[in-house]
N, C-alpha and C positions, 0 to 999 in steps of 0.2 A: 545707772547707765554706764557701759564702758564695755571694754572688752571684755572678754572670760577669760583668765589662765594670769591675770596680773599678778604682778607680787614684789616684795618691798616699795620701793619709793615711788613706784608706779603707780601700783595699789592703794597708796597713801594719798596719794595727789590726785585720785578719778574719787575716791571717796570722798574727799574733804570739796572738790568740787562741785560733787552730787549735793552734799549738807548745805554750802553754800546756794545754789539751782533751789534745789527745793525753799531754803527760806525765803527766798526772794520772789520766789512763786506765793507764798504765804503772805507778804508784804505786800506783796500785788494784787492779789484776791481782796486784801481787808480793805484797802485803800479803793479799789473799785465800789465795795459794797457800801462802804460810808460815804461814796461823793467826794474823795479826798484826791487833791492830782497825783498820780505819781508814773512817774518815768522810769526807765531802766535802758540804759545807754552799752552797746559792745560791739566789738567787731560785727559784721556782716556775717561770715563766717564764723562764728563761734556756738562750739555746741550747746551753749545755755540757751539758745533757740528751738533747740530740737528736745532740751528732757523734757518728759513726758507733764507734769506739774504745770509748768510756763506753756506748753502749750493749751492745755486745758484751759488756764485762764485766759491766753491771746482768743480762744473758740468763745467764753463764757460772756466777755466784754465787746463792745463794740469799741473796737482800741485803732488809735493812729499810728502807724508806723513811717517812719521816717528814715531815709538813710543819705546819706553825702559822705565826700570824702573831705578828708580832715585838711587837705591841703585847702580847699576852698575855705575856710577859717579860720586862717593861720597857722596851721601846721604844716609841716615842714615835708610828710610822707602822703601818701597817695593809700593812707588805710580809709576801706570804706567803713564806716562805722552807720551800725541801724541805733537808733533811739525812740522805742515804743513808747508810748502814753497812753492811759485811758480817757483823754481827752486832746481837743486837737491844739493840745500847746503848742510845739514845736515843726508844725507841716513846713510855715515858712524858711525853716532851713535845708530841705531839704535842697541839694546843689550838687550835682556828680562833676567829676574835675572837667576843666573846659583844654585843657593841654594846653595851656598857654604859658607852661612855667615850668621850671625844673622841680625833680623831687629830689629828697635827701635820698641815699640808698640805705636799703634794708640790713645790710649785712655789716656787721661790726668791724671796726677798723683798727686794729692792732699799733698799739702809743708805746711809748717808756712806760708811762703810768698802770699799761693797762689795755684791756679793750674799752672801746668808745662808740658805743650805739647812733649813732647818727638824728635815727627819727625820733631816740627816747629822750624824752624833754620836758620840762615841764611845761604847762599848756601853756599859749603864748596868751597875752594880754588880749588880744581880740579876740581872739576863740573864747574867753572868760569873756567877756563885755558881750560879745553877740549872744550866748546863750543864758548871761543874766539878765539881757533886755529884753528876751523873750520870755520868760521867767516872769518879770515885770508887766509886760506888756498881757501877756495872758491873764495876771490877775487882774490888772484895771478891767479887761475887755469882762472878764465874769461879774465883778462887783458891777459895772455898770451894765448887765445884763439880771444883775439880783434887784440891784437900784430901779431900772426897769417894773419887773413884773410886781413890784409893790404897788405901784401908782394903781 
């Protein structure tokens, strides 16, 4: 996937994305067919939605998709991020910004040191807690749904 006519670092970088795309389409597929959870977290907009692989398996699975924006979880930007599953781990997060708050801006801010990305951060403490207690929460909710169907 990518343009026609690339070349050097362009080229380098739509190929090693594609390699990437496809594994992760491979990871995806396997984990569907064994009953195993698995996610895959990215921008809204990002082309790893659209190569052809990932699509096939989003058509092959009955998969959840989920998107919010990061500000609603403690992040600091107003990116929307999708995060697919092939089960419905993660629906409960789903939250689009309410505009009740500032965002950080997008565009890097020129320092002594350096540029200085604003939104780029590491994840805040809550955004990690909300999405390990879903994490959590979805395995209890299955085990007691396997504990279940034994009786």
């Amino acid at each position: 996937m990518g343009v026609d006519g690339l070349t050097g670092l362009d080229k380098i970088r739509t190929e090693t994305a594609n390699q990437v795309y496809a594994s992760a389409a491979q990871i995806m597929l396997f984990c569907c067919l064994n009953d195993i959870l698995c996610s895959v977290a990215n921008p809204e907009n990002s082309l790893f939605w659209l190569y052809p692989d990932v699509v096939k398996v989003m058509q092959q699975v009955q998969d959840c998709s989920t998107s919010f924006h990061d500000c609603m979880h403690g992040g600091r930007g107003k990116k929307l991020t999708k995060w697919w599953a092939n089960k419905d781990a993660y629906e409960p997060l789903e939250c689009l910004c309410d505009g009740k708050h500032e965002h950080a801006q997008w565009n890097p801010i020129q320092e002594v040191q350096g540029l200085r990305f604003p939104t780029l951060r590491k994840l805040p403490i809550l955004t990690c807690f909300v999405k390990g207690f879903w994490i959590w929460w979805y395995s209890m909710r299955s085990k007691e749904a396997q504990h279940s169907q034994k009786r």
